[in-house]
N, C-alpha and C positions, 0 to 999 in steps of 0.2 A: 616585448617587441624590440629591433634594434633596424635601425638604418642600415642600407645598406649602401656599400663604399663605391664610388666614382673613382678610376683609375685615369690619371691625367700626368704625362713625361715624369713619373717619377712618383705624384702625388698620389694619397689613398685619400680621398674626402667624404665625408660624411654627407651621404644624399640629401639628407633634412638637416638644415641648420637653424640657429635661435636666431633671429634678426635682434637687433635693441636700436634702433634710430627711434628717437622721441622717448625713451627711456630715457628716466634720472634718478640719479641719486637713490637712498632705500628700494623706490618702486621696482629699480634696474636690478641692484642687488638680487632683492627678492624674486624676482620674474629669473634672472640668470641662475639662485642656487635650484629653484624648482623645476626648471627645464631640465637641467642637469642630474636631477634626482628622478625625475619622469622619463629618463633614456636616451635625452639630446648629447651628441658628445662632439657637435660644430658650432661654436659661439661667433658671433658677426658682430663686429664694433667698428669703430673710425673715431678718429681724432679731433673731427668736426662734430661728433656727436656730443662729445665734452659727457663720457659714462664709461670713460678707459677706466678708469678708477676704483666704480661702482661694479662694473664688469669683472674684474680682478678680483675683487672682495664678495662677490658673487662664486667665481669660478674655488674659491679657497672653502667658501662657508659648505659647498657643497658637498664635501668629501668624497669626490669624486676624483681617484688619482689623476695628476696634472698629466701624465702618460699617456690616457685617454682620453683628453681632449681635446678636441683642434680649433686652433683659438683664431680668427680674421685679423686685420687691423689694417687701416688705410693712410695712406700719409695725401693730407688735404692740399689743395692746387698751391697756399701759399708756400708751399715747402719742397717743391719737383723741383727746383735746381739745385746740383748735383753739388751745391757747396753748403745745402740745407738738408738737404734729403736724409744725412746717415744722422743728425742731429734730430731732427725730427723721430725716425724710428726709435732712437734710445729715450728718449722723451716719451713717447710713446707704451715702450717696454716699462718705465719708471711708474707709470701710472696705473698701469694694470698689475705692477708688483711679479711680472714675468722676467726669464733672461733670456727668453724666447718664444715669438710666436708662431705658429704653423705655418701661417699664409700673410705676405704683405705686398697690398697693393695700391696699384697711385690710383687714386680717388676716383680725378678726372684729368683728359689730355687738358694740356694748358698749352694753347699753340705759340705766345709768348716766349715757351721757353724750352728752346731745343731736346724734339725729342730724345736724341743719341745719350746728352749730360744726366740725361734722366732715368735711362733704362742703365745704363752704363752703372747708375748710383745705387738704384736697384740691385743689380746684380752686384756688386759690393758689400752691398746689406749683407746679403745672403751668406759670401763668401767671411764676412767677419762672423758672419753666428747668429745675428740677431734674428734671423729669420731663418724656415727650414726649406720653406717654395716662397716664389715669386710670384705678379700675377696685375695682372691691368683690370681697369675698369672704366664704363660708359666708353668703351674704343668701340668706333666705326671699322669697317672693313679694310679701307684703307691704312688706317693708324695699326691695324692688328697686323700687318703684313708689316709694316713700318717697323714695329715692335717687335716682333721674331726676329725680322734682320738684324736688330741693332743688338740683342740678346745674345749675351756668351754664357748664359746662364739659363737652364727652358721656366716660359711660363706656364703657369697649371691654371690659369681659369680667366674667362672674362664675365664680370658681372655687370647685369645689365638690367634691366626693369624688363619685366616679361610676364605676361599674362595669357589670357585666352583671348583676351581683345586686342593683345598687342601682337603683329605679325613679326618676329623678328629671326627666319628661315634664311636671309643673307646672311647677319654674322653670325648666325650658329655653325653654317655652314663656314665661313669662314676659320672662326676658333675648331671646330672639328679636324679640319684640313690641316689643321697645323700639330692637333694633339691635344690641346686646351679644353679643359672640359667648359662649360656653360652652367655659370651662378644666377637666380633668379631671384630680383631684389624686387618688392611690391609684387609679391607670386598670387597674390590674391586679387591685384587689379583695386578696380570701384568697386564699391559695398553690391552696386547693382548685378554686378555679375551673380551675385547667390541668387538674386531672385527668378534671373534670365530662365523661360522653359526648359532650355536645352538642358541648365546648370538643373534644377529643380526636378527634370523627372529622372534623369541618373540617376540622383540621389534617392528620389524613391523607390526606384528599382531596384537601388543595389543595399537599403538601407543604412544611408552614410546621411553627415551632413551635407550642403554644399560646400564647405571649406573642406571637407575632406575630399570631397571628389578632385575639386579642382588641382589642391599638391597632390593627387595620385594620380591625377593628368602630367603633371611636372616630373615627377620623380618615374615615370614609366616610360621618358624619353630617354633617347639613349645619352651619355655625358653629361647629367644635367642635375643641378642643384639645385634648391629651393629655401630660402632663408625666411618664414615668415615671423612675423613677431606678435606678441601680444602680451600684459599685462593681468591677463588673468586666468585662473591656475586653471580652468575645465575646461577652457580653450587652448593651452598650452598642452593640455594631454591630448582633448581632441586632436588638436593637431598633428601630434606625434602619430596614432592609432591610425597609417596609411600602408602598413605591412603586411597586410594580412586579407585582401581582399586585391585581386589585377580589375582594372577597368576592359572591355573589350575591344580590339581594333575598331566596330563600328564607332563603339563610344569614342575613342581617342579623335576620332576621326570627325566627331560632332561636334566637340570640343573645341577642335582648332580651327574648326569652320567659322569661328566664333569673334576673329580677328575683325578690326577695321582699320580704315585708313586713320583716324583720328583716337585711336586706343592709348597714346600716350600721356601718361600723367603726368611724370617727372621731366620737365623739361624747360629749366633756370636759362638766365638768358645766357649763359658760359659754355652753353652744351654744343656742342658740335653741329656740324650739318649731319643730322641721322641718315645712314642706309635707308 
């Protein structure tokens, strides 16, 4: 089975990628060379996760040529002014033992600290090398128009927390309009969604689990990535094993029904006013 690729200004990205947030050290390692070796060819990391490192030494153990695979990395809120930012990415790069990664994005807005110095840095990244696409993250609607404008470089995704209990058809709609494809961080939501009926008779119908139903709710929308993670190897294939079977419009359509006003989980007190 192979993923299939999302096309975003420029970007080719891997529909399914490996999440590692709460991964460390060997555990990351080992979960990143066996993703790798199971058919994942989009790894997701950040600098706040403190497993650039573990990620890197995962992506080598794997023998998986470094050509095909596209690598994330996030530079974290202390680091968006535009006199930290390109230090930050090389730091970054140094840890994962890369000279370059696919995709780099800023974490979170940080309203502190002007967005213009910020994208501006961004796009500098790009242009020295250390990065191949650019790309924002937890952006509202407003910040993502913000962000395009201030861009002389295009961005290829906004990653955001996204579920079937999370409604969030504003700024997808937003990042669409612009070209940006849509990353989905926590694609799996709370545990409780596998047990939800809706979630539970797909799955018997279509004989999947519900984790698989749910990323083949993700990955069957149009521009749309799905990052989820896990630490153990028969969930990490499950995971993968979403190619090979479409869900039905009705089904999609039950699915999304599924949203609430209170579906968010990630939500630190630095986040923005949400869409």
């Amino acid at each position: 089975m192979k993923a299939h690729m999302v096309s975003a200004n420029g970007a080719s990205i891997p529909a399914l990628g490996f999440g590692t947030w709460r991964l460390r050290d060997d555990t990351c390692t080992d979960a990143v060379q066996y993703a790798l070796q199971a058919g994942y060819r989009h790894i997701d990391t950040a600098a706040i996760y403190e497993n650039e490192q573990a990620v890197g030494k995962g992506v080598k153990l794997s023998g998986v040529p470094r050509d095909e695979i596209f690598v994330t990395t996030k530079i974290w809120r202390d680091f968006v002014a535009p006199e930290a930012l390109i230090g930050a990415a090389e730091a970054s790069l140094k840890r994962l033992g890369l000279s370059q990664v696919n995709l780099l994005l800023i974490h979170w807005p940080v309203p502190e600290v002007p967005l213009a110095g910020t994208i501006k840095a961004l796009c500098a990244a790009k242009r020295k090398g250390l990065t191949r696409h650019i790309g924002i993250s937890n952006f509202t609607m407003p910040l993502i128009e913000q962000a395009v404008a201030l861009a002389d470089e295009p961005l290829v995704t906004n990653q955001c927390e996204y579920h079937p209990a999370l409604d969030q058809t504003k700024v997808r709609t937003t990042c669409f309009k612009h070209g940006l494809s849509f990353t989905s961080y926590c694609p799996l939501g709370r545990g409780d969604l596998f047990t939800h009926p809706t979630i539970a008779a797909i799955a018997a119908a279509t004989g999947r689990s519900a984790a698989q139903i749910v990323l083949r709710w993700h990955i069957q929308q149009p521009q749309t990535i799905a990052i989820p993670k896990s630490a153990h190897k028969e969930r990490i294939v499950e995971n993968f094993q979403i190619f090979d079977f479409v869900l039905t419009d009705a089904q999609m359509r039950q699915i999304s029904a599924l949203a609430t006003l209170n579906g968010r989980t990630i939500n630190p007190d630095f986040a923005p006013e949400w869409d």
